[in-house]
VEXSENU-171211 format. One record per residue: residue number from 0; x, y, z of N, C-alpha, C in turn. Coordinates in steps of 0.2 Angstrom, whole numbers, plus 2048, in hexadecimal, padded with zeros to 3 digits. Atoms other than C-alpha are relative to their C-alpha. Last residue first. Example, Ala and Ser with C-alpha at 12.3 -4.5 7.8 and 13.67 -1.06 7.14 Angstrom:
<nodes>
NODE  num  n_X  n_Y  n_Z  ca_X  ca_Y  ca_Z  c_X  c_Y  c_Z
NODE    1  7FC  7FA  7FF   844   7FB   824  7FC  805  803
NODE    0  804  7FA  800   83E   7EA   827  804  806  800
</nodes>
This chain:
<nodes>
NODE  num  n_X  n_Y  n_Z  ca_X  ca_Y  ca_Z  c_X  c_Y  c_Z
NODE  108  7FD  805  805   BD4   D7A   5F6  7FA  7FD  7FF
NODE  107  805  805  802   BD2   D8B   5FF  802  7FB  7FC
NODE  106  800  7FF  807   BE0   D94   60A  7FA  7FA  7FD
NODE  105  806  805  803   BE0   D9B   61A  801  800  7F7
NODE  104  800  806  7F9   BEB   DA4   628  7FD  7FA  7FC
NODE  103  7F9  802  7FD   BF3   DB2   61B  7FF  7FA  804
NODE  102  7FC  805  806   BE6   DB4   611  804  7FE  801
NODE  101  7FF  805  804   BDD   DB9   61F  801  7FD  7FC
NODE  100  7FE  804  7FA   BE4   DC7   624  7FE  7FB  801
NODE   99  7FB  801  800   BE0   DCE   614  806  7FD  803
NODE   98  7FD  804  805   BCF   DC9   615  808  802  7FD
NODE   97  801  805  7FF   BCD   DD4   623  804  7FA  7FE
NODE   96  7FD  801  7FB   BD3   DE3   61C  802  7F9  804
NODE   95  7F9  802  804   BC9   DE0   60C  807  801  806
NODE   94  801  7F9  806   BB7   DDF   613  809  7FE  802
NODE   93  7FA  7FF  803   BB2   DCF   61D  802  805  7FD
NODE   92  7FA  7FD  7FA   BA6   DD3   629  806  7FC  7FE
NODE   91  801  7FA  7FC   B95   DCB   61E  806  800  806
NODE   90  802  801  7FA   B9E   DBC   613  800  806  805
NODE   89  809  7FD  801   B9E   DC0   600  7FE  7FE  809
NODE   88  7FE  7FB  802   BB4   DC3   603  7F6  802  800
NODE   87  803  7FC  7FA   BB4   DB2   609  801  807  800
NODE   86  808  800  800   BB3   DAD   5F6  7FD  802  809
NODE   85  806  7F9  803   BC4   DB5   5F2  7FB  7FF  803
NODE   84  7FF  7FD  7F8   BCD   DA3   5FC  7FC  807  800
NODE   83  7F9  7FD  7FF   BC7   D9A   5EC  7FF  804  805
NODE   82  7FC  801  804   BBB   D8A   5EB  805  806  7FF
NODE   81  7FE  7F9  804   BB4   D8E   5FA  804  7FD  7F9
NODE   80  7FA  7FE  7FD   BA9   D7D   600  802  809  7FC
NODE   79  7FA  805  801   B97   D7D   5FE  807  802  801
NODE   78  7FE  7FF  806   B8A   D8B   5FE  806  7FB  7FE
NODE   77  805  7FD  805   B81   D88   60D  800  7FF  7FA
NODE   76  807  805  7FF   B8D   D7F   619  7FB  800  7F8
NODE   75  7FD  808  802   B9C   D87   612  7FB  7FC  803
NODE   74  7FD  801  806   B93   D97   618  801  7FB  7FB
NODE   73  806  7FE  803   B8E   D94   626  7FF  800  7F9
NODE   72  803  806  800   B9F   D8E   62C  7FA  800  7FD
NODE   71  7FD  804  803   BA7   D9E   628  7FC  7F9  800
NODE   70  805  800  806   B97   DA6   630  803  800  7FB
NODE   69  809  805  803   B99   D9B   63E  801  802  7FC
NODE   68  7FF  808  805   BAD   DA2   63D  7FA  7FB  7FF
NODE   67  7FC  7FF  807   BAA   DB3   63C  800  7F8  800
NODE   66  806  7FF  807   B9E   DB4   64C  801  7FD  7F8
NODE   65  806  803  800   BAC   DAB   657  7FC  7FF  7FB
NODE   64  805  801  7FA   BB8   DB7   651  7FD  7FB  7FE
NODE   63  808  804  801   BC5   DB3   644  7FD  801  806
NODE   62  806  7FD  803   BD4   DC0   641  7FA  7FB  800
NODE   61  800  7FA  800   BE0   DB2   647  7FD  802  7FC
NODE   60  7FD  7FC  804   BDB   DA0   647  801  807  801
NODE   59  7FA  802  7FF   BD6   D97   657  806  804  7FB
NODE   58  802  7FB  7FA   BC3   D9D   651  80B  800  803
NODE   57  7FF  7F7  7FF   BC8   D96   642  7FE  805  806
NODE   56  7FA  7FD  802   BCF   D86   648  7FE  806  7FC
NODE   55  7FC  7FE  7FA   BC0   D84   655  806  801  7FC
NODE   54  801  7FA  7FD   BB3   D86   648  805  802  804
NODE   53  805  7FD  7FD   BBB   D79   63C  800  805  803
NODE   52  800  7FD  7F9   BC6   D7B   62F  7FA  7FE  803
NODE   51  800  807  7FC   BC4   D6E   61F  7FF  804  808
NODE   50  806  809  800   BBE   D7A   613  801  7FC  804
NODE   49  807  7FB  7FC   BC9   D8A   61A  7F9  7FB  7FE
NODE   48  803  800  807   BD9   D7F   615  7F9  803  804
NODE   47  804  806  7FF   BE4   D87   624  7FB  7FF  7FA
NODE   46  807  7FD  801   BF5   D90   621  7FA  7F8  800
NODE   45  807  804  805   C02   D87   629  7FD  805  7FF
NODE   44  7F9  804  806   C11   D91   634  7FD  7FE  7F9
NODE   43  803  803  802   C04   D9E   640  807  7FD  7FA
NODE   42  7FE  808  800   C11   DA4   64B  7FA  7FC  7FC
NODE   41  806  802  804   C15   DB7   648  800  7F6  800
NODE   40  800  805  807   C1C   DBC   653  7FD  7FC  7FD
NODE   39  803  808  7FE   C15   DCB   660  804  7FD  7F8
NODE   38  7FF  805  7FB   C21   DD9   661  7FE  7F8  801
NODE   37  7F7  800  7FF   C20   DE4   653  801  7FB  805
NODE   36  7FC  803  805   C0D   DE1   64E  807  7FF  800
NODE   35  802  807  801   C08   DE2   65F  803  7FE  7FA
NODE   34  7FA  805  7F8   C13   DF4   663  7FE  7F7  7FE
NODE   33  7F9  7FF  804   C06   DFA   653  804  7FD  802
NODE   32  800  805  804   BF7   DF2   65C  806  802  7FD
NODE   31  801  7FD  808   BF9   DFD   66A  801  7FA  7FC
NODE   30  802  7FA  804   BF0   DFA   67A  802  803  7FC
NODE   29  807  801  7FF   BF4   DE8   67E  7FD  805  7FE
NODE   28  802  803  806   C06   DE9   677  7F7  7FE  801
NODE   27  7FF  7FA  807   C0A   DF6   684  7FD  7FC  7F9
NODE   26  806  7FC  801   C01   DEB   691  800  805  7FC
NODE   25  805  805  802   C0D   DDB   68E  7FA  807  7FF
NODE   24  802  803  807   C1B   DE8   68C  7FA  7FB  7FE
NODE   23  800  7F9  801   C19   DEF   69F  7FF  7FF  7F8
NODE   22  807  7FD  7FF   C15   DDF   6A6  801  805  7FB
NODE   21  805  803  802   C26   DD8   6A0  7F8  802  7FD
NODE   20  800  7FD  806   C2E   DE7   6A5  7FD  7FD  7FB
NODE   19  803  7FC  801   C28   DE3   6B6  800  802  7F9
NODE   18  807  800  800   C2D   DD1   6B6  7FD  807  7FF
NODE   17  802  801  806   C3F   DD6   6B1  7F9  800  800
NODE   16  800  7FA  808   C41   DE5   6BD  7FD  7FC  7FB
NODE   15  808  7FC  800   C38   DD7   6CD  803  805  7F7
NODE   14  805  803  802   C47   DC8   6C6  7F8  805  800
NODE   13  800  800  806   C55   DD4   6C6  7F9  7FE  7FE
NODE   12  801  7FA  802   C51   DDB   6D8  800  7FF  7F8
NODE   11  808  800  801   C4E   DC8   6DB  7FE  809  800
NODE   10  804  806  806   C60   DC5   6D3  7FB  7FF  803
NODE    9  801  7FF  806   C67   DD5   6DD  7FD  7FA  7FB
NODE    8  805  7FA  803   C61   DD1   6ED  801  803  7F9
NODE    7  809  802  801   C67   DBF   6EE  7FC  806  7FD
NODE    6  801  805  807   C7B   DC5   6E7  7F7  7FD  801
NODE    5  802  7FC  806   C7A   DD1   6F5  7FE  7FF  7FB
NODE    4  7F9  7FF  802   C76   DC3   702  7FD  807  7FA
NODE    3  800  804  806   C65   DC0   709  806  805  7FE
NODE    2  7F8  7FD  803   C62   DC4   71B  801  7FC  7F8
NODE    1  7FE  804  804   C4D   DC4   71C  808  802  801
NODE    0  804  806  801   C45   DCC   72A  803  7FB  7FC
</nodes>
């Protein structure tokens, strides 16, 4: 059907092994988080001031669901800004795992 040189069938024999290996890494880092931490890098550069954030840069941020960032927003609605980053610690579905991966994305000022 096709006449393709030997030099064509080996550079789309190259191109399907790399594409499959590809696959094959994107869905080993899909079911283990351990593999995620080695592999994925790390690109957050800036921490963000959590008083000025809105919804769509904590949601954007790592470790913040949806929920988590209205009842970040809620919060600093309510009670006014954070005066120290500790204080998302009295917000329901923070407990000290969390909050330690956010210290990393967020800071108060």
């Amino acid at each position: 059907m096709f006449s393709l040189t030997p030099d064509e069938r080996k550079v789309i024999l190259f191109i399907l092994a790399a594409s499959l290996a590809g696959l094959g890494i994107d869905f080993s880092i899909k079911i283990n988080s351990r593999l995620r931490t080695f592999v994925v890098a790390e690109t957050n550069i800036a921490k963000i001031n959590i008083n000025q954030a809105s919804l769509e840069d904590l949601i954007f941020s790592r470790c913040v669901s949806a929920s988590l960032a209205r009842k970040i927003i809620a919060r600093r609605d309510t009670q006014g800004r954070f005066n120290r980053l500790e204080d998302l610690k009295e917000i329901e579905g923070i407990g000290p795992k969390r909050y330690e991966k956010l210290e990393g994305s967020f800071f108060a000022q």
